[in-house]
C-alpha positions in Angstrom: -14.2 -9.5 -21.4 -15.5 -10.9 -17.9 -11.6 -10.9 -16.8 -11.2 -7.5 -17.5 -10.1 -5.8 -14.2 -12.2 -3.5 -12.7 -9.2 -1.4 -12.1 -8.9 -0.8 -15.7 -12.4 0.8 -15.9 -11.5 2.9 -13.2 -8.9 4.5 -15.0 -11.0 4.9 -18.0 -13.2 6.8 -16.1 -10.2 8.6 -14.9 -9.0 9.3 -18.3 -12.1 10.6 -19.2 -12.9 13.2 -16.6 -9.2 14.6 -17.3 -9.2 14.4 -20.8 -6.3 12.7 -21.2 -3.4 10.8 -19.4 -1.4 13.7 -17.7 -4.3 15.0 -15.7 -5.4 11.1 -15.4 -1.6 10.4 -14.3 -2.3 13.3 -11.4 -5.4 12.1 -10.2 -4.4 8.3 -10.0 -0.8 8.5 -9.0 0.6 6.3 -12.2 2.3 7.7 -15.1 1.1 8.8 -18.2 2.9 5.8 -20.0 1.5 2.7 -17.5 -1.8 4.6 -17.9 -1.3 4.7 -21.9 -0.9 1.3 -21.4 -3.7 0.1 -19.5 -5.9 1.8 -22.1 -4.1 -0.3 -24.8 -4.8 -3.6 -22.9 -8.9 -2.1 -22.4 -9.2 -1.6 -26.0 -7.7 -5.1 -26.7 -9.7 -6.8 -24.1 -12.8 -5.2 -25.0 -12.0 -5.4 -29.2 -13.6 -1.6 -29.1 -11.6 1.2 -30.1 -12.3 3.6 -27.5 -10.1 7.0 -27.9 -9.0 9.1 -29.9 -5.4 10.0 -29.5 -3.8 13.3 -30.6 -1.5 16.1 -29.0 -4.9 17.8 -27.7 -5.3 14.5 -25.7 -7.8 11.5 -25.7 -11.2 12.2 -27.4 -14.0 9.8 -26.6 -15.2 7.5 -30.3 -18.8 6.4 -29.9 -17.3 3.3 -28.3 -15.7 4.9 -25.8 -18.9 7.2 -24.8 -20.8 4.4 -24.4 -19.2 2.5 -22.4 -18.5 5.9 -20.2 -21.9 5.7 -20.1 -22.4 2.3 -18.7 -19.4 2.5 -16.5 -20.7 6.2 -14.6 -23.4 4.4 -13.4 -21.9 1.5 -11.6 -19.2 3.7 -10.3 -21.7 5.5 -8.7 -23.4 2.6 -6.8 -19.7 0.9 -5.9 -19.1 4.4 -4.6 -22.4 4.2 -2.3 -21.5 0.7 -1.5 -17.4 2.5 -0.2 -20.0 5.4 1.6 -22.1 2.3 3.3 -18.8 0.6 4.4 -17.5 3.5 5.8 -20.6 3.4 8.0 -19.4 0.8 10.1 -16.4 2.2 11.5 -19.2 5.2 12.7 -20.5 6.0 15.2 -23.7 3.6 15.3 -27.1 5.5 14.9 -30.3 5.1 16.3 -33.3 6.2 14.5 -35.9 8.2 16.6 -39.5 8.2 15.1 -41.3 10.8 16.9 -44.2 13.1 16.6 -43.9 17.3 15.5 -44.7 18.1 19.5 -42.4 15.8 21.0 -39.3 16.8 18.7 -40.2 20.2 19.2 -39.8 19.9 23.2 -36.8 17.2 23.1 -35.2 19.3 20.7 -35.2 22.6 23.5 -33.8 20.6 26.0 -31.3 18.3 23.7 -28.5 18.3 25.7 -30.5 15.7 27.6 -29.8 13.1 24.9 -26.8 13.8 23.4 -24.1 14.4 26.1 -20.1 14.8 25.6 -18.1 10.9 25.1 -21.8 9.5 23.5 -21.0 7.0 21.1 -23.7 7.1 19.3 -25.5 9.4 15.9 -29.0 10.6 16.7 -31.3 10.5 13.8 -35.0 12.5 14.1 -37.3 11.3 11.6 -40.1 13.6 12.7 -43.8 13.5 11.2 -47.5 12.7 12.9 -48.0 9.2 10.9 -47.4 5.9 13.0 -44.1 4.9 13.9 -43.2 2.0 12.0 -40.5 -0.3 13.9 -42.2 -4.7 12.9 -39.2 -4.5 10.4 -36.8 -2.2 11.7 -37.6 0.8 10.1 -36.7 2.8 13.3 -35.1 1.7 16.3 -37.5 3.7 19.1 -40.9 5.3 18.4 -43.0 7.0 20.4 -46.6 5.7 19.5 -50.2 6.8 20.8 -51.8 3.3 21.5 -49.8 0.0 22.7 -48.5 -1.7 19.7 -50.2 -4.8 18.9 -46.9 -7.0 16.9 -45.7 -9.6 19.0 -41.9 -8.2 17.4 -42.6 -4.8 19.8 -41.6 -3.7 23.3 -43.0 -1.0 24.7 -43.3 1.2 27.5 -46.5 3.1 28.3 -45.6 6.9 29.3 -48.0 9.0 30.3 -51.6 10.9 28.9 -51.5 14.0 26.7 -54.3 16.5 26.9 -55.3 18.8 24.0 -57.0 22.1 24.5 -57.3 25.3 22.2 -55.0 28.1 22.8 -54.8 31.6 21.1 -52.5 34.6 21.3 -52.2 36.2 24.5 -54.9 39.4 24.5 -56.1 38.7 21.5 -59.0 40.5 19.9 -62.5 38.9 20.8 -63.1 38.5 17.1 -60.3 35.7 17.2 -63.2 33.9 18.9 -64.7 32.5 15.6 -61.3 32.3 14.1 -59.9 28.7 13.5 -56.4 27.4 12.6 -55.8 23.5 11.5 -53.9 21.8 9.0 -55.3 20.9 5.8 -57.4 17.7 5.3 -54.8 15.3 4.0 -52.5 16.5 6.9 -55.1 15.2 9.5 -53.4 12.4 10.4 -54.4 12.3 14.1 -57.5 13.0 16.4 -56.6 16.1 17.4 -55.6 17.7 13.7 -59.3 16.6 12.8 -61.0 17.8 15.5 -61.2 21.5 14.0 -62.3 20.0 10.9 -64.8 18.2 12.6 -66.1 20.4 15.1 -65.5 24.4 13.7 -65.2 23.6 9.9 -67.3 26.9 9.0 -64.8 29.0 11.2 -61.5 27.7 9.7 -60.0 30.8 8.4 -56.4 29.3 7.7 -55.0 25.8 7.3 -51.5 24.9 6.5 -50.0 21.7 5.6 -47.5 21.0 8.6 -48.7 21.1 12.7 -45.5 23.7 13.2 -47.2 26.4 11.1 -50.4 26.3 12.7 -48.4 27.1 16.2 -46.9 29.9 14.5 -50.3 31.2 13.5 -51.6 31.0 16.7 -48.7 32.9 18.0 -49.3 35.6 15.7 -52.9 36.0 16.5 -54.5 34.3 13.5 -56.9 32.5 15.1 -57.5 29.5 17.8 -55.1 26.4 17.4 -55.8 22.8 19.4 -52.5 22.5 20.5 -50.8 19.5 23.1 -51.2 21.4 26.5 -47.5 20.7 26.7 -46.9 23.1 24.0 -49.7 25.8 24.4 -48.7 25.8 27.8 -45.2 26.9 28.1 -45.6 29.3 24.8 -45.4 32.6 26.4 -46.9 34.2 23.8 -50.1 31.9 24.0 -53.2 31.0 26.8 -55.7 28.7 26.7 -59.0 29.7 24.7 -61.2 27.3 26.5 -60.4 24.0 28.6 -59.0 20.7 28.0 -60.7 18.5 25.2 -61.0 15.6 26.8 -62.1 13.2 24.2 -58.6 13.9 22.9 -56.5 12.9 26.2 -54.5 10.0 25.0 -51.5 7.8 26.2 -47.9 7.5 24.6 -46.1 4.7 24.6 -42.0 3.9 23.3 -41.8 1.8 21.4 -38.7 -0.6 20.5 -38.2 -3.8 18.5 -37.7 -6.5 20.8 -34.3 -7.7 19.4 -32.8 -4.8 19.6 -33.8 -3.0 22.6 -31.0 -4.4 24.7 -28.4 -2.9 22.3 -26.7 -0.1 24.5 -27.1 2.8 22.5 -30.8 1.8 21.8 -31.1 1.3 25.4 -29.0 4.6 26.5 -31.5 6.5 24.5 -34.9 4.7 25.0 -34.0 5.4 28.8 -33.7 9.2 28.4 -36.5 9.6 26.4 -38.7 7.3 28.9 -37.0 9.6 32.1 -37.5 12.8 29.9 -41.6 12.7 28.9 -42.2 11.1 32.8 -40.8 14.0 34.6 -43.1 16.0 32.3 -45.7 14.0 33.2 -47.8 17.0 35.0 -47.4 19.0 32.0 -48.3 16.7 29.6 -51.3 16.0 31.4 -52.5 19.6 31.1 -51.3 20.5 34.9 -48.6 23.0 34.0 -46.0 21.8 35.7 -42.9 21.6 33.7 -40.0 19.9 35.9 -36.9 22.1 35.6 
């Protein structure tokens, strides 16, 4: 059995999704008789009998369903193996980690990073937990502190201030009304702070950042938002000033073997040339450079 051809399994799975050799015949390109005879040779090989033959076409015997059965799931994973192939002839792709704020932002102005004759795939993988890069999980993150692996590169950006914002003429009684994600979303300093320092005046929480700057848009409550969201929201102002325990640095982050890699570097460089001309407005000054 171990020089049985894997050709012949794959038109035995053939067979079997057509129900017999004519559709079999169309869907492989050989005729019904070389097929019928492949079968022959399967059922020698494997000493199972594994159809049933009759002018309705080929039923399945308990043989032949089983090894269907062990056969669909290996054609699925050589199939996966022909998909990861057909990767490299792609377009390579770098892997973004970044924050909800800063893929909200890059994502308005996105033309900025992926321009006509690239030769690369962009890939956001968005969320507010660390960027992991040590072993390649991403290709360029965008990280609050300076990485401490000796496998990292990194580039320190610039501060980001926090402050509370609410909807523009809002009610006064939106005063005493909180937003923040729920607990196990708190991930960073800034999603806790509410928690922390207005837990008795949360009204609503949700379980993703994004919602809680709809909210505030709506006039739900108060939101502690990046200044360079709440800022150029025209739908929101400021409820009080900057929180300045909050004010923290970004750095990008790239793994050191691979930040020379064009594409890697084509990308890092707009995202570094991007967040520094917003410098102003990530600091809480309102200066968005357009």
């Amino acid at each position: 059995m171990k020089n049985i051809p894997w050709s012949h399994y794959q038109l035995f799975l053939s067979v079997c999704r057509n129900g017999g050799l004519s559709g079999a015949a169309a869907e492989t390109g050989l005729s019904p008789a070389t097929l019928g005879r492949h079968m022959l040779d399967l059922e020698r090989l494997t000493g199972r009998s594994l159809f049933l033959r009759s002018q309705a076409g080929y039923r399945l015997t308990a043989d032949g369903e089983r090894l269907q059965a062990l056969l669909g799931e290996a054609d699925g994973n050589l199939r996966r193996v022909d998909d990861w192939r057909g990767e490299a002839a792609a377009p390579a792709l770098v892997r973004l980690a970044i924050g909800t704020w800063n893929a909200f932002l890059v994502s308005a102005h996105i033309n900025e990073f992926c321009r006509e004759g690239d030769t690369f795939r962009l890939q956001f993988l968005v969320g507010e937990a660390r960027a992991n890069l040590a072993h390649r999980e991403n290709d360029i993150g965008i990280r609050s502190f300076e990485p401490e692996e000796l496998n990292l590169a990194s580039i320190r950006l610039c501060s980001v201030a926090y402050a509370p914002f609410r909807a523009k003429n809002a009610p006064l009684s939106v005063a005493h009304r909180w937003l923040a994600v729920t607990q196990d979303a708190a991930v960073s300093a800034y999603l806790r702070w509410p928690h922390e320092h207005h837990a008795a005046d949360i009204v609503m929480t949700a379980s993703r950042p994004r919602s809680v700057l709809d909210l505030a848009e709506a006039g739900a409550g108060i939101a502690v938002l990046p200044c360079f969201i709440g800022d150029v929201s025209p739908r929101l102002e400021r409820a009080g000033p900057i929180i300045e325990m909050l004010t923290q640095p970004q750095w990008l982050v790239t793994h050191e073997e691979d930040r020379y890699r064009p594409e890697i570097r084509i990308v890092a460089d707009r995202l570094m040339h991007f967040i520094k001309a917003r410098s102003a407005l990530y600091a809480g000054r309102r200066a968005e450079t357009e």
